[in-house]
ZADO-1210 file (C-alpha; in nm, 4 decimals, padded with zeros to 6 digits):
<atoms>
<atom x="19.7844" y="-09.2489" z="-01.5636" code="UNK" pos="1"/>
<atom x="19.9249" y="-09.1666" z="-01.1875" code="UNK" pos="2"/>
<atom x="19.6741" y="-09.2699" z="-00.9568" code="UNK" pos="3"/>
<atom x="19.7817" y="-08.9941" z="-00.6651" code="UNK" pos="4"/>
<atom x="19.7597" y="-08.7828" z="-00.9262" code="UNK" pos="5"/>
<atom x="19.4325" y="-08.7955" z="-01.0474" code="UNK" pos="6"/>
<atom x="19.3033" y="-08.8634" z="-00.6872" code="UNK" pos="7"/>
<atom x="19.4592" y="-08.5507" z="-00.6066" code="UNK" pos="8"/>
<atom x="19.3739" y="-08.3703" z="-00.9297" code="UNK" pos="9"/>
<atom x="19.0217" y="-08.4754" z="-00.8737" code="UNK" pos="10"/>
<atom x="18.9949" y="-08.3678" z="-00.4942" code="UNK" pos="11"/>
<atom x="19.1654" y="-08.0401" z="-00.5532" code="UNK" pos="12"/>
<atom x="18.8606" y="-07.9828" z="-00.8107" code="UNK" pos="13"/>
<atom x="18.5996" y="-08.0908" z="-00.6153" code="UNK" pos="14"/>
<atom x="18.7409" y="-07.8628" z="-00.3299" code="UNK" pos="15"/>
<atom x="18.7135" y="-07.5351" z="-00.5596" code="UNK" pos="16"/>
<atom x="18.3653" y="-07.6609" z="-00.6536" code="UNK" pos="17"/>
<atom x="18.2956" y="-07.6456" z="-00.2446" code="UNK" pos="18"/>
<atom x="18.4369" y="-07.3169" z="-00.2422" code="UNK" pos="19"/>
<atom x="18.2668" y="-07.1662" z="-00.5293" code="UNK" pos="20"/>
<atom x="17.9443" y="-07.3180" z="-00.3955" code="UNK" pos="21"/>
<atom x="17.9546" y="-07.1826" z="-00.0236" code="UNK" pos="22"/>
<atom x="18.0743" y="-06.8682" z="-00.1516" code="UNK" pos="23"/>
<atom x="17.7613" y="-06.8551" z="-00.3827" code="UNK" pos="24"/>
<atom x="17.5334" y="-06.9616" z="-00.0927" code="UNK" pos="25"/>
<atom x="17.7215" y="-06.6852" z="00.1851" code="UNK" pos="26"/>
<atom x="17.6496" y="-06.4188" z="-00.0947" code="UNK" pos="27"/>
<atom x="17.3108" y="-06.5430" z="-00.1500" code="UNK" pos="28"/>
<atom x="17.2142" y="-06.4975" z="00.2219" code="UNK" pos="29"/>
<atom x="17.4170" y="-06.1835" z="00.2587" code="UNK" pos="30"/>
<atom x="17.2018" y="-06.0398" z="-00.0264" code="UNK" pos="31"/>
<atom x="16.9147" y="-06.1717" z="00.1011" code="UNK" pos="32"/>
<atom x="16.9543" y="-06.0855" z="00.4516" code="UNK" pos="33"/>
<atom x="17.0108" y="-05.6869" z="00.3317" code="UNK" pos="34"/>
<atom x="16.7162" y="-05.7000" z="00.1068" code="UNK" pos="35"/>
<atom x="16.4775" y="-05.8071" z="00.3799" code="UNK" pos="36"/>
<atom x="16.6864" y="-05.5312" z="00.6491" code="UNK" pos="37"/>
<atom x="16.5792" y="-05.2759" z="00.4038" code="UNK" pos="38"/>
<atom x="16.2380" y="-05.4034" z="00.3688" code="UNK" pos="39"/>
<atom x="16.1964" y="-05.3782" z="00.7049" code="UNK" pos="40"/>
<atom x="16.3875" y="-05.0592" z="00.7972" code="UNK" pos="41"/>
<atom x="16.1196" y="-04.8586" z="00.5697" code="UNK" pos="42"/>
<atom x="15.8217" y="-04.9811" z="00.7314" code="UNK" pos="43"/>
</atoms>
């Protein structure tokens, strides 16, 4: 087995996983942020 390769192979994965998780946190606090706008735009 290539060791750059599975260095690489391995980084390039846990990159995506960074991605996927900040994108899942932006969302989170996008959705949250508009749910507690609305809250507070009816009162």
């Amino acid at each position: 087995m290539n060791y750059e390769f599975w260095y690489g192979s391995h980084m390039a994965g846990f990159g995506l996983l960074a991605i996927i998780t900040w994108a899942v946190l932006i969302i989170d606090a996008v959705l949250l942020g508009v749910w507690l706008w609305q809250k507070i735009s009816k009162k």
